[in-house]
N, C-alpha and C positions, 0 to 999 in steps of 0.2 A: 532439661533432663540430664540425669549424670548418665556414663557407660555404665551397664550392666541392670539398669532398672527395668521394672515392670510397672508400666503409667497407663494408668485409665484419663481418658478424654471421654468424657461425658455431656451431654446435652442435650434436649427435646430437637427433634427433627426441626432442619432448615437453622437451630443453634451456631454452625460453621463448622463440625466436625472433619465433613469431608473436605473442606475449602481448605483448612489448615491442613489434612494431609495434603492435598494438590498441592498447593504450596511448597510445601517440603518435601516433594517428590519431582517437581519442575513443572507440574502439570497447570498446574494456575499461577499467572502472569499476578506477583504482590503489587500493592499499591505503595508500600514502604517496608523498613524494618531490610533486616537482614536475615539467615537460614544456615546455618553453619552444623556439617556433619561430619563428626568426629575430628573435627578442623578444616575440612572440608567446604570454604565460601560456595555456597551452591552458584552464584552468580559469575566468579570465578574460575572455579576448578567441579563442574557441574556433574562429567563424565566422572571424575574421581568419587563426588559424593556418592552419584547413583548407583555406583559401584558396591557400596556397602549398606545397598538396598534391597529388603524383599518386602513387597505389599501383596495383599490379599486386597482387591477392593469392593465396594457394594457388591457391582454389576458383574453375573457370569462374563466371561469375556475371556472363555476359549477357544480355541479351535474344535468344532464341533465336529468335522469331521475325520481328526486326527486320531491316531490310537494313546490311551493316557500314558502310556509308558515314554510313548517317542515324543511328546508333550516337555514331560520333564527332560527329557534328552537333548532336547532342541532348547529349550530354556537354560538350560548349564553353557550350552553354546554361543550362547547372546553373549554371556560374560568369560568368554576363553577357557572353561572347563574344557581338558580333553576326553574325546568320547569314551575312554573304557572308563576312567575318572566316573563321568556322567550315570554309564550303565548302572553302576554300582549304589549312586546315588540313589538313581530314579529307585532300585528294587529297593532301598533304605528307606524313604519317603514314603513309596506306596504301601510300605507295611505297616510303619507309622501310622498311617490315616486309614487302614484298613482298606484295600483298594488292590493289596497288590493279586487278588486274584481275578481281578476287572482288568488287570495292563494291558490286554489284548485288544477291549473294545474301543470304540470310540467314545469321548466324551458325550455326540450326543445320547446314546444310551440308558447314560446316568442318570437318574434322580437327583433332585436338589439339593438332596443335602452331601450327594455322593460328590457331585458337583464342587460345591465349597471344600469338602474335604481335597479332593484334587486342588484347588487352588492354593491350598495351605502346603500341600506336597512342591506344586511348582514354586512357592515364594520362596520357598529353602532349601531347594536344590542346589544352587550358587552358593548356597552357608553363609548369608550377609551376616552384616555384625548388629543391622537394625531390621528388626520386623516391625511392619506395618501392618494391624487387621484390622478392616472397618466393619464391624459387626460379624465376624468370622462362623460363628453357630447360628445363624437367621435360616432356623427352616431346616434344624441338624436336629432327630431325634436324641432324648433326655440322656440314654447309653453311651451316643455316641460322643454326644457333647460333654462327660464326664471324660470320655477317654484323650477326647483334645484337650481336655482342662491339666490335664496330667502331661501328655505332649508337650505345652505349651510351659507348665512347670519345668521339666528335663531342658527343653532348650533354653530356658532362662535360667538353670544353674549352673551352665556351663560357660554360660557368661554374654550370649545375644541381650540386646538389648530391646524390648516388646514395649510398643504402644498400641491399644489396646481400646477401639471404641467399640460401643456395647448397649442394646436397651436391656440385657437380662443383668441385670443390675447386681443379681447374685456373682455373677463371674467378676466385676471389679473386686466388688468386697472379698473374695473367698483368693483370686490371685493374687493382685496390685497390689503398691507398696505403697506407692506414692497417686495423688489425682488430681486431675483437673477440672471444674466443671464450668463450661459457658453457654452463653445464654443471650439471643440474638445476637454473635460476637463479641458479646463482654466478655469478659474473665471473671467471674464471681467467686470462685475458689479455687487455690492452689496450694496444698498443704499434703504432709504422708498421711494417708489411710487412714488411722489409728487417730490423727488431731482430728482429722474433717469427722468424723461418725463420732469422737466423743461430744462434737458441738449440738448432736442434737441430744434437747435437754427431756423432750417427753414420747412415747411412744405410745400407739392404739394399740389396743388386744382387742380379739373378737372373742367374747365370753358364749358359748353356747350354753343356754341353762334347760334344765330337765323338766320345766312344767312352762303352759303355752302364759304369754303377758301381752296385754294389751298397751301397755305403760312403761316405760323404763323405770327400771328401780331407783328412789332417790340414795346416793353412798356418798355421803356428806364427804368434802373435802377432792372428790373424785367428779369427773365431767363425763355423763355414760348419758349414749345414745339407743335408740331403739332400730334395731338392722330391720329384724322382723320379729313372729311371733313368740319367737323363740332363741333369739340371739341380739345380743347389746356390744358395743361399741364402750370401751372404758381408756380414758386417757389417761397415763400414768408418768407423774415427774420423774425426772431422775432419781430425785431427793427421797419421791414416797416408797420404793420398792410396789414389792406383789404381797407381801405379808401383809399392811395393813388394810391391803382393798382382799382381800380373801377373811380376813377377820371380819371387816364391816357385809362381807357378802352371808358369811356363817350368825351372825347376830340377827342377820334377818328369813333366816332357816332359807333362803334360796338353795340352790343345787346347781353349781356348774356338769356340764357332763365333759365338755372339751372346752382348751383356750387357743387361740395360734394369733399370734400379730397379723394387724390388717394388711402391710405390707413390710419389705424388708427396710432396713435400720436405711438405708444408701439413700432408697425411694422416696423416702419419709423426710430424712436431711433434702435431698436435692427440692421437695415439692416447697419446704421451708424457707430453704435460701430465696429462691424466684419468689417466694409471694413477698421477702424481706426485701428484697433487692427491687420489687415494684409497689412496694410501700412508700421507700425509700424517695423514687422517682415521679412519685403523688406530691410526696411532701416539698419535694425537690420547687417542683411547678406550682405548689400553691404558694411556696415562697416567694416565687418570681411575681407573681400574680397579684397577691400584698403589697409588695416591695411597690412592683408599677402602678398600683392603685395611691398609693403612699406619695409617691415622686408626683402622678398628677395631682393631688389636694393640693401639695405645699404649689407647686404652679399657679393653683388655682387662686389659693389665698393672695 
């Protein structure tokens, strides 16, 4: 990762998302390789890396029966912030997240999603130069998670550098520059934003049409499925646009009444690459399997 990027880590649960942050947070013991932050050898100069570190991780894991203000107060302190320093932080953060007129309570208190947002308060209290969030809006109503998407923009123009794992798929696409996606610890893709979603080549729409069908419609040249009585599944190349499947839909007097993609462009790439990459790994072992079937003949002969 360069300074100053915003990188999505993506991958199906148990993939390695959180092992790779532990990793690079000192929390999981590597088996090889090296972890270098901001020059920083974490195996080296380990207190200096984590220095320039704020994580957000899965697991709540606050003090529950602390008040949130003195949370983040106590948290700037870990890292040599002085207290009046701190004060000033903590009311900056809690307004940020919405929270600053909860600073009194205790965390346990909170709601879950009030919860996470606290946690996002205390990762950046110290002002690292790298944030960490492993799933950061998990269980954060739609509002509020627009207003951290916007938070999360502001401290990434000013130059922190955001990694960024995530199942709402929209938040990679709509922030991140750059992505990663693995897949039982593979690496399958590593490229900016903009390459990885132009690689995928066709997209579903869900066509809702205005009269009930028992049948999907045949739209020559087009691959349409039947949802239910009243809604079809139509796969679209890159190459074909939506003009010529709304032409061949108008030639057969149907009536769309609504359209919207089955899921988003990210979703749709990620489910592609895994099925490519375990194709791949079919073909891989049937090679092997010939090969060795091949080596005993000639033996045999």
């Amino acid at each position: 990762m360069q300074e100053g990027d915003f990188f999505a880590l993506l991958g199906p649960n148990g993939a390695g998302k959180t092992t790779v942050i532990g990793i690079v947070t000192s929390l999981v013991n590597k088996t090889s390789g090296t972890v270098s932050v901001f020059g920083h050898n974490m195996d080296e100069q380990c207190e200096a890396a984590k220095a320039c570190i704020g994580i957000v991780p899965q697991e709540v894991n606050l003090n529950m029966f602390e008040k949130n203000e003195n949370i983040l107060i106590n948290q700037a302190g870990y890292y040599g912030v002085p207290r009046s320093i701190a004060k000033k932080r903590a009311e900056k953060y809690l307004k940020a997240v919405h929270l600053w007129d909860r600073r009194d309570d205790i965390a346990r208190n909170l709601s879950g999603g009030m919860k996470r947002r606290l946690m996002i308060a205390r990762a950046l209290v110290h002002e690292p130069r790298l944030l960490i969030l492993d799933e950061p809006t998990a269980g954060v109503d739609i509002e509020i998670r627009r207003s951290m998407w916007e938070l999360m923009r502001e401290i990434n123009n000013i130059g922190m550098t955001i990694i960024l794992t995530t199942h709402y798929l929209e938040e990679a696409e709509s922030l991140c520059r750059n992505i990663a996606i693995i897949d039982e610890g593979k690496l399958i893709e590593n490229d900016a934003m903009a390459n990885v979603v132009s690689k995928l080549q066709r997209e579903v729409f869900v066509l809702t049409m205005r009269d009930f069908m028992q049948s999907p419609p045949v739209i020559e040249g087009y691959e349409v499925r039947l949802r239910n009585n009243y809604e079809i599944e139509v796969e679209v190349a890159k190459d074909q646009g939506l003009n010529g499947l709304f032409n061949a839909i108008s030639n057969q007097s149907l009536h769309v009444s609504s359209m919207r993609t089955r899921s988003n462009r990210l979703e749709e790439l990620f489910m592609r690459l895994v099925e490519n990459k375990n194709l791949n790994i079919k073909i891989s072992q049937q090679s092997k399997v010939t090969d060795s079937a091949g080596i005993a003949q000639e033996k045999s002969n």
